[in-house]
N, C-alpha and C positions, 0 to 999 in steps of 0.2 A: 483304419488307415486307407483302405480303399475307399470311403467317401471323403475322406481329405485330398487324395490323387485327384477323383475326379471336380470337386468343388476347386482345386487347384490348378486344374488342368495341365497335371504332370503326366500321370499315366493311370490304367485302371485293368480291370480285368475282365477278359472277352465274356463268360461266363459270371453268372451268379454265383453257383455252387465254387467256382475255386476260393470264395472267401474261407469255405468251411474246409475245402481240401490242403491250402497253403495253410492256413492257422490252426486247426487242428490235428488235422492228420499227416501235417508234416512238420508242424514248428513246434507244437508238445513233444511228442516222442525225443528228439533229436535235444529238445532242453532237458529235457530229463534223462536222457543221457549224459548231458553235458555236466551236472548239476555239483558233480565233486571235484570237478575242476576248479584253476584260479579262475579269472576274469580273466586274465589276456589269453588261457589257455582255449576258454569256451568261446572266446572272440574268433579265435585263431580259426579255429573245427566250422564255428558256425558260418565264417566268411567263405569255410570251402561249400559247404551246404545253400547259403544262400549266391552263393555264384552260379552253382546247379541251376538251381531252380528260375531265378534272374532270366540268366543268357538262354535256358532253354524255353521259360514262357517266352521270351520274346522273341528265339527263332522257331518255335512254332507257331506263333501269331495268337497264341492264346494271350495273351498280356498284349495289351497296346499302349503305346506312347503317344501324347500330346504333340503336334507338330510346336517346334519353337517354345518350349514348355522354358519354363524359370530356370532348371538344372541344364539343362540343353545351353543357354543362354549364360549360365555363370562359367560351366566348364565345359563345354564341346559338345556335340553330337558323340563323338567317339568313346565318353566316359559314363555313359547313363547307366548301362548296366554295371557298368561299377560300382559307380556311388550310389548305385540303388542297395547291392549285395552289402558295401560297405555300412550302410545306414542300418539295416533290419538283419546284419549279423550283430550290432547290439543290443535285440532281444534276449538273445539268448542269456548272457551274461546279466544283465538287465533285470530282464524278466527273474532270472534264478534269484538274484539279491532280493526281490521284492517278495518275491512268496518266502523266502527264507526269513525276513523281519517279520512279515504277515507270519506264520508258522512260530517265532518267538516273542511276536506279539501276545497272540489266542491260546496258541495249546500247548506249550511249550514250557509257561506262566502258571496253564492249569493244573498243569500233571504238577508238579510240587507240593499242590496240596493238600 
């Protein structure tokens, strides 16, 4: 997703290394917590999680936004970190369903036998 932000020229992030700090060592843990949750439950949690992380990369200037970007442009200047938080809090719920098929796809299949 951060070379899609930046090929999009939405938003991107100041550093290299926070690709590895946002997605792994802050959006595994936090899904895997979530993971015996509903969907709207782990929605719910992860929007407060990614609102964190959002509004504070971009009041510390670590995150940067595109001037006049596409989302800027559909909904305001005023809702980017919003619908940024809105957007990549359905990872979490997301992400959990798909390794859970993946998990009852592979091993889950095996062990029966």
């Amino acid at each position: 997703m951060h070379h899609v932000g930046q090929w999009l020229e939405i938003a991107k992030f100041t550093f290299w290394w926070q690709v590895i700090s946002t997605y792994i060592l802050y959006m595994v843990p936090i899904s895997i917590l979530l993971r015996g949750y509903t969907f709207f439950t782990q929605y719910a949690y992860g929007l407060v999680a990614m609102a964190i992380l959002e509004f504070g990369g971009y009041t510390l200037g670590t995150s940067y936004i595109y001037p006049d970007n596409i989302l800027e442009q559909c909904f305001g200047t005023h809702t980017f970190a919003l619908g940024m938080a809105m957007f990549f809090a359905l990872y979490f719920p997301i992400g959990n369903w798909v390794v859970n098929r993946l998990y009852l796809l592979f091993i889950d299949d095996k062990s029966r036998i």
